[in-house]
Backbone and ligand atoms as CSV (ligand in chain L), in Angstrom:
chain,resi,resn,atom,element,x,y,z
A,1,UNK,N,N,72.945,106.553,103.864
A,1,UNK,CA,C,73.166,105.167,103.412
A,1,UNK,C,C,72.264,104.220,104.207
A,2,UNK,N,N,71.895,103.069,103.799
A,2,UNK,CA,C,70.981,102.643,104.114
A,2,UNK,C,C,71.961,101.417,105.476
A,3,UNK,N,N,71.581,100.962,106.116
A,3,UNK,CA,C,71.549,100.741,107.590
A,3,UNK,C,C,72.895,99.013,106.894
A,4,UNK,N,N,72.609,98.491,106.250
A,4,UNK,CA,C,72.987,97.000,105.730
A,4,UNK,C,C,74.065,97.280,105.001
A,5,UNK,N,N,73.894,98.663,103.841
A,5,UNK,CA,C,75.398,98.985,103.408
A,5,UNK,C,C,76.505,99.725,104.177
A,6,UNK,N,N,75.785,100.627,105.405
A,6,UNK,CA,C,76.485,100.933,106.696
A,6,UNK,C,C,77.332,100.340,107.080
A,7,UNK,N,N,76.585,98.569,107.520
A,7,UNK,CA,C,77.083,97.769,108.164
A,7,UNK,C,C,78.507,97.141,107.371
A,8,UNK,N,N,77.856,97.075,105.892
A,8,UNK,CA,C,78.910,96.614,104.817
A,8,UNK,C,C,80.033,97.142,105.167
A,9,UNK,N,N,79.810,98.682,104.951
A,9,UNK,CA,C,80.933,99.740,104.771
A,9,UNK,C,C,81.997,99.113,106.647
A,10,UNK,N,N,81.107,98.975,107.650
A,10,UNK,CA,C,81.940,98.919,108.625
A,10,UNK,C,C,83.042,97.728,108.654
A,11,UNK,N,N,82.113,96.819,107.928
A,11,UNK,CA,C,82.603,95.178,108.048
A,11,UNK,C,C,83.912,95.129,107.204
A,12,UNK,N,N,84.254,96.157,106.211
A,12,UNK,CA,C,85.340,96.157,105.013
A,12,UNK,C,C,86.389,97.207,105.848
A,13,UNK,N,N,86.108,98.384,106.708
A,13,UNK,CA,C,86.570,99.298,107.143
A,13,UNK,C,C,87.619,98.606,108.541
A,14,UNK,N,N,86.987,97.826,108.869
A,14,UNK,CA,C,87.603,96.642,110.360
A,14,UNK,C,C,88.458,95.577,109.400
A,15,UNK,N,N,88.206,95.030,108.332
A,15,UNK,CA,C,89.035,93.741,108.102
A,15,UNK,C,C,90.345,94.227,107.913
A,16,UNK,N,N,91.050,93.171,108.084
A,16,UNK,CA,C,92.433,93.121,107.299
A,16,UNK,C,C,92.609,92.848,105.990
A,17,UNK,N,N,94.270,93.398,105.484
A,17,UNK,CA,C,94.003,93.254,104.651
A,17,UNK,C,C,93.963,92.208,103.558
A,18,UNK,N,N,94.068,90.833,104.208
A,18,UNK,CA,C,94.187,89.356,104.153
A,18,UNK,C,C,92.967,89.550,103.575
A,19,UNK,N,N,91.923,89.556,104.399
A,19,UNK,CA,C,90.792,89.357,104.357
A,19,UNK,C,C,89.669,89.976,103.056
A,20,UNK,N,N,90.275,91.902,103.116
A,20,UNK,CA,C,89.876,92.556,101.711
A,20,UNK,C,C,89.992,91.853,100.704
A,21,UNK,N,N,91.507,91.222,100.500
A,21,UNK,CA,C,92.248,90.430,98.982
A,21,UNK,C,C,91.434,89.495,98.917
A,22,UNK,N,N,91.271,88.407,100.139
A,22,UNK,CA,C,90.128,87.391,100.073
A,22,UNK,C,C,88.950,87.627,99.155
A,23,UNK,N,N,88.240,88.112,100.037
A,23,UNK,CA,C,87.127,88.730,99.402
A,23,UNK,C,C,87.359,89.571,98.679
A,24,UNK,N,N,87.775,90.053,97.632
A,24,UNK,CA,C,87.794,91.103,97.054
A,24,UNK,C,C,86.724,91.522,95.766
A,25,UNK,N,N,86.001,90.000,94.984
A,25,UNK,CA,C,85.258,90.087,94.175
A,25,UNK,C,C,83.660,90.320,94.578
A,26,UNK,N,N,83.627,90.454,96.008
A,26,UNK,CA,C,82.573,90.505,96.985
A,26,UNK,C,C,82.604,91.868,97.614
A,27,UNK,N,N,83.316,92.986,96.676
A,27,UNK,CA,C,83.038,94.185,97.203
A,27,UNK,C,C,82.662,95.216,96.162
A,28,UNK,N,N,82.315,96.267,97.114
A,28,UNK,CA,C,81.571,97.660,96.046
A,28,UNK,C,C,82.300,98.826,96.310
A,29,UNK,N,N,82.206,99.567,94.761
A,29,UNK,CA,C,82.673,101.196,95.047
A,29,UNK,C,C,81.597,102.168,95.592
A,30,UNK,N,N,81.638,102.605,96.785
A,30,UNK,CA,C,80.994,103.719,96.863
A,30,UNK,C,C,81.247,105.324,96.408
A,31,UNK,N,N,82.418,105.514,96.188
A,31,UNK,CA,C,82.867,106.503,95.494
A,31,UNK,C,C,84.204,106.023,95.070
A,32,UNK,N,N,84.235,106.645,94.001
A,32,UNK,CA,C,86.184,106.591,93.122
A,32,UNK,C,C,86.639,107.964,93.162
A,33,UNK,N,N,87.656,108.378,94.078
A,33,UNK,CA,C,87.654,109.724,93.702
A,33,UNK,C,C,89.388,109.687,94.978
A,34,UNK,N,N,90.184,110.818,94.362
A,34,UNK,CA,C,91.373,110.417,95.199
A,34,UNK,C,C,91.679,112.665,95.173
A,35,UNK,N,N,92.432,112.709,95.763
A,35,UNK,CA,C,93.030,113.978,96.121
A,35,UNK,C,C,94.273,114.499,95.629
A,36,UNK,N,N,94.494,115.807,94.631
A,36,UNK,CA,C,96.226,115.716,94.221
A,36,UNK,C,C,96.658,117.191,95.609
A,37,UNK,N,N,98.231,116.485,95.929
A,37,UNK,CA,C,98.314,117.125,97.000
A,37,UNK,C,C,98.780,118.078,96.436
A,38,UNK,N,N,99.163,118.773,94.781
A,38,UNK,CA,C,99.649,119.905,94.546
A,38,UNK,C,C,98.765,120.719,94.281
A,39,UNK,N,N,97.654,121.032,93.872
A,39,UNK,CA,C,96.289,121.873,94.073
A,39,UNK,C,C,95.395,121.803,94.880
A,40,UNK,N,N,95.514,119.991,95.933
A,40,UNK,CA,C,94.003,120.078,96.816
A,40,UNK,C,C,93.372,119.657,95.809
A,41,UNK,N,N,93.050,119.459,94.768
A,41,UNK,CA,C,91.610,119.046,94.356
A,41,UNK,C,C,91.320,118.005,94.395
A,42,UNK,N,N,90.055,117.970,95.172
A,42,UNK,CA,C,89.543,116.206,94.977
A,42,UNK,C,C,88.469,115.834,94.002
A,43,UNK,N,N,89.039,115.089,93.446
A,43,UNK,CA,C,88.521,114.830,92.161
A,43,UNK,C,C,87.370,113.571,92.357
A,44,UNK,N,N,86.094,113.143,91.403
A,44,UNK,CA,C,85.370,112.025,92.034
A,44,UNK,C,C,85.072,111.489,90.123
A,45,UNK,N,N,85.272,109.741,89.953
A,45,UNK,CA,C,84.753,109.811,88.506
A,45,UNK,C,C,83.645,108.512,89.000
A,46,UNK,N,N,82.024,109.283,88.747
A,46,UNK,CA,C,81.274,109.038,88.958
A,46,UNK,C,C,80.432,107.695,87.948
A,47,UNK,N,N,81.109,107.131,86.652
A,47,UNK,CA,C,80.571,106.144,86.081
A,47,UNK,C,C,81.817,105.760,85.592
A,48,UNK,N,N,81.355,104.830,84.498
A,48,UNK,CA,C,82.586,103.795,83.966
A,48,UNK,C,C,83.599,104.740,82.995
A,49,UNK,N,N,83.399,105.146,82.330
A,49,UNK,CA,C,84.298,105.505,81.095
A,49,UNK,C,C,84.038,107.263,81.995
A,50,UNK,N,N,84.064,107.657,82.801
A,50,UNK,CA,C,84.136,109.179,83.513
A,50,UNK,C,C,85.474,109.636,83.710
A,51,UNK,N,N,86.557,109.973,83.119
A,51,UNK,CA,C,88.088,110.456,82.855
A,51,UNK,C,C,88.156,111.896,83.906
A,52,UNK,N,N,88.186,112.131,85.150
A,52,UNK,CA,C,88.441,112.791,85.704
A,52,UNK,C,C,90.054,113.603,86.001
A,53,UNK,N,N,90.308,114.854,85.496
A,53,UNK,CA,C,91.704,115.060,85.883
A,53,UNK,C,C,91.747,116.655,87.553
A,54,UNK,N,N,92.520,116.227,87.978
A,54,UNK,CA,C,92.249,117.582,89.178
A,54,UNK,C,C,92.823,119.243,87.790
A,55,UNK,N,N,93.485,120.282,88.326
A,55,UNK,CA,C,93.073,121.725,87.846
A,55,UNK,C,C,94.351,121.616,87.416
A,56,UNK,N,N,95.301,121.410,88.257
A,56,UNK,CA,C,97.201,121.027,87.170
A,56,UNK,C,C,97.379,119.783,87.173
A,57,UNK,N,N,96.146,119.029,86.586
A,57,UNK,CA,C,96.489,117.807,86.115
A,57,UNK,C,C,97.641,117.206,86.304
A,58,UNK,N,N,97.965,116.944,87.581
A,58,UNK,CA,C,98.884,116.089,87.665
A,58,UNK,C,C,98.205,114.225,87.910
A,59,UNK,N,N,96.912,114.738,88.427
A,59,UNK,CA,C,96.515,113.138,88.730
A,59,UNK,C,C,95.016,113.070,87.967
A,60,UNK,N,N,94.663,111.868,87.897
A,60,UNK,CA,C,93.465,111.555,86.832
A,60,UNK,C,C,92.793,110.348,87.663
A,61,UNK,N,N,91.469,109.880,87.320
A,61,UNK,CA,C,90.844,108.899,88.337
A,61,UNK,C,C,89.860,108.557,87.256
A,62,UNK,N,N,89.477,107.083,87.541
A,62,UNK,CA,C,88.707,106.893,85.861
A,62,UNK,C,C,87.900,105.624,86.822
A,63,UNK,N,N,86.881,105.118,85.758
A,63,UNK,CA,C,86.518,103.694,86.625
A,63,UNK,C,C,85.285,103.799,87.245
A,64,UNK,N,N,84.580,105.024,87.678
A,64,UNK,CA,C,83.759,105.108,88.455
A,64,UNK,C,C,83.264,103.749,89.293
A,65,UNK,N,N,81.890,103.773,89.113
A,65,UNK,CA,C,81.365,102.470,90.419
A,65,UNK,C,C,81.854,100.829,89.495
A,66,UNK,N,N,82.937,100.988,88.727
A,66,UNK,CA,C,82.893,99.455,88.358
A,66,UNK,C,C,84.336,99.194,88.775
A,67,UNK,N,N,85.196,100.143,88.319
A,67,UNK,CA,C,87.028,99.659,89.019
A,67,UNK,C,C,87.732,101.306,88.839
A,68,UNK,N,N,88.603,101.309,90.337
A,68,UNK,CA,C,89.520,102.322,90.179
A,68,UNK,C,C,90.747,102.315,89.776
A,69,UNK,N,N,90.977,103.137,88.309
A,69,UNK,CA,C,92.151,103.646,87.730
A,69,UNK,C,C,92.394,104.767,87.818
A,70,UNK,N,N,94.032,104.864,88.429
A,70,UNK,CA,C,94.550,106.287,88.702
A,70,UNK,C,C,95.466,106.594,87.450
A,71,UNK,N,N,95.809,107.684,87.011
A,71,UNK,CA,C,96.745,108.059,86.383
A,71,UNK,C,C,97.270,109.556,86.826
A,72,UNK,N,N,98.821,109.081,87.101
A,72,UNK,CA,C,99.560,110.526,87.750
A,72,UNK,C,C,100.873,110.380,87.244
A,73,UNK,N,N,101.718,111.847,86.980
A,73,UNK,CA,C,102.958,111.762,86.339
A,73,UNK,C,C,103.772,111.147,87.842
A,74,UNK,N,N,103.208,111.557,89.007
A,74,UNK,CA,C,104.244,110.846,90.276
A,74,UNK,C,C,103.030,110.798,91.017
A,75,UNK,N,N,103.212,109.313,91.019
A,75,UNK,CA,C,102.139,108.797,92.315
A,75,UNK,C,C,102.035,109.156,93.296
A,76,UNK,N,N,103.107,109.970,94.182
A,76,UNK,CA,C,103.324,110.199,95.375
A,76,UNK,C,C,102.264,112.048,95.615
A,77,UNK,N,N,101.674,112.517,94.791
A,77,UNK,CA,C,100.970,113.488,94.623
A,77,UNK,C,C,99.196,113.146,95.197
A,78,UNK,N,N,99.710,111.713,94.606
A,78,UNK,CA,C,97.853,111.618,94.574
A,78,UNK,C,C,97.714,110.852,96.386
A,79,UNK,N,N,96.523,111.397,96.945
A,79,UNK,CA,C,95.909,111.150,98.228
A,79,UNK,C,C,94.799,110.017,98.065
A,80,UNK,N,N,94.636,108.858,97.702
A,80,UNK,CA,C,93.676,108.227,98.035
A,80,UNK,C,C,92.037,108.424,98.585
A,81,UNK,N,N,91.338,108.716,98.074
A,81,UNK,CA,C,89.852,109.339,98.920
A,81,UNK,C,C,88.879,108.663,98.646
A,82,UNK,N,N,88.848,106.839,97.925
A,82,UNK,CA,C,87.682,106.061,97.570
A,82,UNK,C,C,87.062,105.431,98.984
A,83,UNK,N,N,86.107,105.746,98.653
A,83,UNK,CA,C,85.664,104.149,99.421
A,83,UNK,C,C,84.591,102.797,98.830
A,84,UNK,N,N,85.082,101.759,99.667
A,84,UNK,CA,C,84.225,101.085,99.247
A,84,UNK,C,C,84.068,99.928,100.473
A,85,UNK,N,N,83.096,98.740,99.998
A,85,UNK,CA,C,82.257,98.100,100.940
A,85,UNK,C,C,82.324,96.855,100.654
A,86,UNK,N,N,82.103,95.858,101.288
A,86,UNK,CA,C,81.324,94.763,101.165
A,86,UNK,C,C,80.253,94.378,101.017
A,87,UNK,N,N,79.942,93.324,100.100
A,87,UNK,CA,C,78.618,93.188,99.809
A,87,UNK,C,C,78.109,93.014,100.958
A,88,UNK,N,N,76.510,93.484,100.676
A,88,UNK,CA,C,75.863,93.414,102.286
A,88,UNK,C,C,75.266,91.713,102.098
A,89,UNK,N,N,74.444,91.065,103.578
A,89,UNK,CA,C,74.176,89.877,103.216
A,89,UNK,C,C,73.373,89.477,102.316
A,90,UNK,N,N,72.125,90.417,102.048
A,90,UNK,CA,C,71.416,90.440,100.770
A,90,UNK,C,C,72.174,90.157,100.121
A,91,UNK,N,N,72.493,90.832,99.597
A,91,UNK,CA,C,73.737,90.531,97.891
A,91,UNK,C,C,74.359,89.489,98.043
A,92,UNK,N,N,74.734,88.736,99.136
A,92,UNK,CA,C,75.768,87.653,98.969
A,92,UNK,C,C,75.048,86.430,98.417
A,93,UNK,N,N,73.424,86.763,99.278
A,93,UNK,CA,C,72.564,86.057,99.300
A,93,UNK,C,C,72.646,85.656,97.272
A,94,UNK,N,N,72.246,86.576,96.955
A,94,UNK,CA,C,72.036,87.057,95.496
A,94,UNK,C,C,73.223,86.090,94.707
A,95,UNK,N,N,73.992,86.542,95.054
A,95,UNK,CA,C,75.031,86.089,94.587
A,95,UNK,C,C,75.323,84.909,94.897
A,96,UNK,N,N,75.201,83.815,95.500
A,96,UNK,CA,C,75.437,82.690,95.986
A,96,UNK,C,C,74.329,82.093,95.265
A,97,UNK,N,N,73.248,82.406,94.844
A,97,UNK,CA,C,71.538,81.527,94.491
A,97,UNK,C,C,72.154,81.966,92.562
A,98,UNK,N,N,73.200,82.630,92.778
A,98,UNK,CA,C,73.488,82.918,90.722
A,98,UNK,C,C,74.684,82.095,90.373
A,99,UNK,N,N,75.196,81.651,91.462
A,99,UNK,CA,C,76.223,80.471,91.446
A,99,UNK,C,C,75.170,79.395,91.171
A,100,UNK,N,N,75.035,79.313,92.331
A,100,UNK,CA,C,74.006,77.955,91.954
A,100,UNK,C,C,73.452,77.940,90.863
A,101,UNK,N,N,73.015,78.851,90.171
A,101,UNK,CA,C,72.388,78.688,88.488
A,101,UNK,C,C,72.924,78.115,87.477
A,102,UNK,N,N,74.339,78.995,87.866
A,102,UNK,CA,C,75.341,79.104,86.967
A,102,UNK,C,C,75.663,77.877,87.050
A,103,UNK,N,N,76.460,77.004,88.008
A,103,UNK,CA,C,76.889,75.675,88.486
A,103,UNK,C,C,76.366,75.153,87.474
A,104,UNK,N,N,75.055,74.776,87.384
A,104,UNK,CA,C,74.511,74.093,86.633
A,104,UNK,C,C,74.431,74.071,85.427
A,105,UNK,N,N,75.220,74.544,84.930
A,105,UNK,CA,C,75.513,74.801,83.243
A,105,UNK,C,C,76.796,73.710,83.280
A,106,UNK,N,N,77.510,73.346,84.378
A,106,UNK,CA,C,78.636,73.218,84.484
A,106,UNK,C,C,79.537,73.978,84.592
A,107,UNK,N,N,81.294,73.619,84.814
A,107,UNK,CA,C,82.061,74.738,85.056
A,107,UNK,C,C,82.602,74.700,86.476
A,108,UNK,N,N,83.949,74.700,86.433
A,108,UNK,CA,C,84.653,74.778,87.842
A,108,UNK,C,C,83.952,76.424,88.876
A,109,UNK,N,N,84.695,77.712,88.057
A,109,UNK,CA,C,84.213,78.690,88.485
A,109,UNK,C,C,83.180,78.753,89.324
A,110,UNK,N,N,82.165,78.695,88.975
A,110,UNK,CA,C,81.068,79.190,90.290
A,110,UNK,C,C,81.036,78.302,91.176
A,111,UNK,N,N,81.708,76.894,90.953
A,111,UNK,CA,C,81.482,76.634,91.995
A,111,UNK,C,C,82.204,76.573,93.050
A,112,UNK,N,N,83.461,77.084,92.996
A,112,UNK,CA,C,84.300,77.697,93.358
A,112,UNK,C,C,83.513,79.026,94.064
A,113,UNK,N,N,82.937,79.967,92.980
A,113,UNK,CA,C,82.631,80.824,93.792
A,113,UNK,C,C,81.593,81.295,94.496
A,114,UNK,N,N,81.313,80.094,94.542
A,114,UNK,CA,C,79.731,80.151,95.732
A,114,UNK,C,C,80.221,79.259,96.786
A,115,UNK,N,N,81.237,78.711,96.963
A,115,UNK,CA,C,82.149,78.519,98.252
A,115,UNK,C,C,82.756,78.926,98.964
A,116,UNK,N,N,83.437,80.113,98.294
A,116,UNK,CA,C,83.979,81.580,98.743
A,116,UNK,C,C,82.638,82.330,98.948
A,117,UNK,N,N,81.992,82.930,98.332
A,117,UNK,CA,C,80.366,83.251,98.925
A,117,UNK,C,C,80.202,82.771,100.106
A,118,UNK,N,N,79.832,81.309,100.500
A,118,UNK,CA,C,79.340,80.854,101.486
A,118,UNK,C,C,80.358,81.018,102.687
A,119,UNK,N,N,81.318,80.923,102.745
A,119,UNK,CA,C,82.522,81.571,103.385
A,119,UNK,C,C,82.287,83.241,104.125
A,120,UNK,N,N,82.068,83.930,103.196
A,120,UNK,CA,C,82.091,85.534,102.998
A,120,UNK,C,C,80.855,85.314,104.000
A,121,UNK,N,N,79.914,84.740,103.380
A,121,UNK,CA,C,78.694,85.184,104.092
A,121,UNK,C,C,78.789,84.885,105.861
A,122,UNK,N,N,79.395,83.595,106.250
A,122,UNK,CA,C,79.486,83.051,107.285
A,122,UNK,C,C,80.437,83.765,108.497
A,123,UNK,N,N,81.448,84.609,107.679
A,123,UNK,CA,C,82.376,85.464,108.485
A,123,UNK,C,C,81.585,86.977,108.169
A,124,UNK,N,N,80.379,87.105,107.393
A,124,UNK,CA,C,79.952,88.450,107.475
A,124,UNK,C,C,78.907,88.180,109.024
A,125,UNK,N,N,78.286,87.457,109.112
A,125,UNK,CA,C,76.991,86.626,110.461
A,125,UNK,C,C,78.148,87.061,111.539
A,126,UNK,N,N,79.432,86.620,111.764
A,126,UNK,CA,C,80.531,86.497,112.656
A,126,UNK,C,C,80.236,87.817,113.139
A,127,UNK,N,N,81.130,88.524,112.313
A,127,UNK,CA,C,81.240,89.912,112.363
A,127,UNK,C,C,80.063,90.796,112.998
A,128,UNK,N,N,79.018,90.829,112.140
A,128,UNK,CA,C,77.831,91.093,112.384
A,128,UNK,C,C,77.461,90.949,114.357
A,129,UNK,N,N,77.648,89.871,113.926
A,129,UNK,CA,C,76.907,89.323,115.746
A,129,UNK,C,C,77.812,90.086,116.852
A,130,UNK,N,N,79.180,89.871,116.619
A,130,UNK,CA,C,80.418,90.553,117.569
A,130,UNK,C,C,79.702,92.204,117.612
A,131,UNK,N,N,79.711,92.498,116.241
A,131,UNK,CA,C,79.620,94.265,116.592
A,131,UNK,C,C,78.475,94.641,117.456
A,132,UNK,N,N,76.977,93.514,117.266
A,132,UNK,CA,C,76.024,93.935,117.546
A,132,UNK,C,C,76.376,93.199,119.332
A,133,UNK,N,N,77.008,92.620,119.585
A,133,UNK,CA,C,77.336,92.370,121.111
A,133,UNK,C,C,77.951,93.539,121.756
A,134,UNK,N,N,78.997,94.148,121.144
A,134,UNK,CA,C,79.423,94.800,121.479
A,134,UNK,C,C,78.716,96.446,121.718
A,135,UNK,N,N,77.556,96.817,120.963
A,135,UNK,CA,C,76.966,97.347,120.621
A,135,UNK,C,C,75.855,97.894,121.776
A,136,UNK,N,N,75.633,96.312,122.163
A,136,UNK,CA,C,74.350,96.062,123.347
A,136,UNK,C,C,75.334,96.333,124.801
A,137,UNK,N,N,76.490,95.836,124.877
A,137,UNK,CA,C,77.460,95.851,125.887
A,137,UNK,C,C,77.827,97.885,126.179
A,138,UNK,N,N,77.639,98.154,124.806
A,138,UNK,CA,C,78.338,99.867,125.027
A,138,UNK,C,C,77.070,100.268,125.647
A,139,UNK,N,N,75.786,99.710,124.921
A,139,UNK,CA,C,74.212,100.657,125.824
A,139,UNK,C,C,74.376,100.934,126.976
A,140,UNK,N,N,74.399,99.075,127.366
A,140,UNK,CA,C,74.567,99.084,128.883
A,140,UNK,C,C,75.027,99.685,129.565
A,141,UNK,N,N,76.587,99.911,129.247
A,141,UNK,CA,C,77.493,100.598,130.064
A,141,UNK,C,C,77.444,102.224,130.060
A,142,UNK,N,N,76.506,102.744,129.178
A,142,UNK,CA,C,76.130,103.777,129.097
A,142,UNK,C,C,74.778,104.433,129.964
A,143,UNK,N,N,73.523,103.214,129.881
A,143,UNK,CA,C,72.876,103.277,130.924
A,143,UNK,C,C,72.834,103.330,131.993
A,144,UNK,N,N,74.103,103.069,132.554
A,144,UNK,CA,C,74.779,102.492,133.861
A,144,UNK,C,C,75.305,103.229,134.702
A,145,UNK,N,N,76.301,104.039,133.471
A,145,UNK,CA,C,76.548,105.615,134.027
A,145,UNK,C,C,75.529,106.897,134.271
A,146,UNK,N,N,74.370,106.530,133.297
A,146,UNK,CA,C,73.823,107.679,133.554
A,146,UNK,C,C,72.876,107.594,134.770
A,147,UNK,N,N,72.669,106.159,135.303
A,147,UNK,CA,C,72.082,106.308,136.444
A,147,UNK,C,C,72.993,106.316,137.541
A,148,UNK,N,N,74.522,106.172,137.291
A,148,UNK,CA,C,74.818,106.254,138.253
A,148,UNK,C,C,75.488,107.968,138.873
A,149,UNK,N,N,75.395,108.515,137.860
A,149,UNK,CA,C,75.503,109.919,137.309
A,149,UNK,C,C,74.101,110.869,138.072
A,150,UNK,N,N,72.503,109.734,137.857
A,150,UNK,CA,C,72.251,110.667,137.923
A,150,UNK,C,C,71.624,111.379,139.719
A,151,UNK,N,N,71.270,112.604,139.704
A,151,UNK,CA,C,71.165,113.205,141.123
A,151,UNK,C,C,69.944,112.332,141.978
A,152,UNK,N,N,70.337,112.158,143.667
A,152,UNK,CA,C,69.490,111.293,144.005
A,152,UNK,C,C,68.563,112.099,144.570
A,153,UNK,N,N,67.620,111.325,145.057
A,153,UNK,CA,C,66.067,112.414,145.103
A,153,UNK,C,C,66.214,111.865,146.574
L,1,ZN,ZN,ZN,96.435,118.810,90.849
């Protein structure tokens, strides 16, 4: 995966879940695919209209990269196994400059949602900066040990 949807994937993987619901029209499927615990099979439905069922069909997964739908005779069978991400800042970028287009047609909506955009984007910079502090802080403390680790001459 490329280094920005990494980051995506981390930035959605840390939030709460306040924050997922928030944002929620500001995220991506990286896979749709969930587990039935009465055969083990993990099942993956790889495009939109892709009707996936596991081997004793008890559970089904549909939706691929646009929305996940499960279907199971008892929910309590199926294991959850999607993931997905936040848009990276590119895309928000993207997405915030198609509001603005849009805006201009008129219309409450976008502009609404290029405020939430600008939001998203401003707590994605947040995020971003913390991990990469924290990041530079773990080097250090790693460099630190290994010289203090290492044998003296
Ligand atoms: Zn099954």
């Amino acid at each position: 995966m490329e280094k920005d949807k990494e980051s995506a994937l981390d930035f959605y993987l840390n939030s709460s879940s306040d924050l997922i619901e928030k944002y929620e029209s500001f995220t991506k499927i990286i896979t749709n695919s969930a587990q039935c615990k009465k055969c083990q099979d993990v099942i993956v439905s790889n495009h939109r209209h892709d009707y996936v069922s596991c081997s004793c069909r008890a559970i089904s997964v549909d939706g691929g990269k646009s929305y996940l739908k499960r279907s199971a005779v008892d929910f309590s069978h199926l294991i959850e196994k999607s993931s997905i991400r936040f848009y990276t800042i590119h895309e928000i970028m993207v997405e915030i400059k198609n509001c603005e287009t849009q805006s201009g047609f008129g219309g409450d909506y976008y502009i609404k949602k290029k405020k939430l955009a600008e939001e998203f984007l401003q707590d994605s910079k947040a995020y971003y900066a913390i991990k990469e502090k924290d990041d530079i802080v773990s080097q250090l403390t790693q460099s630190l040990e290994i010289k203090r680790n290492a044998p003296k001459v």
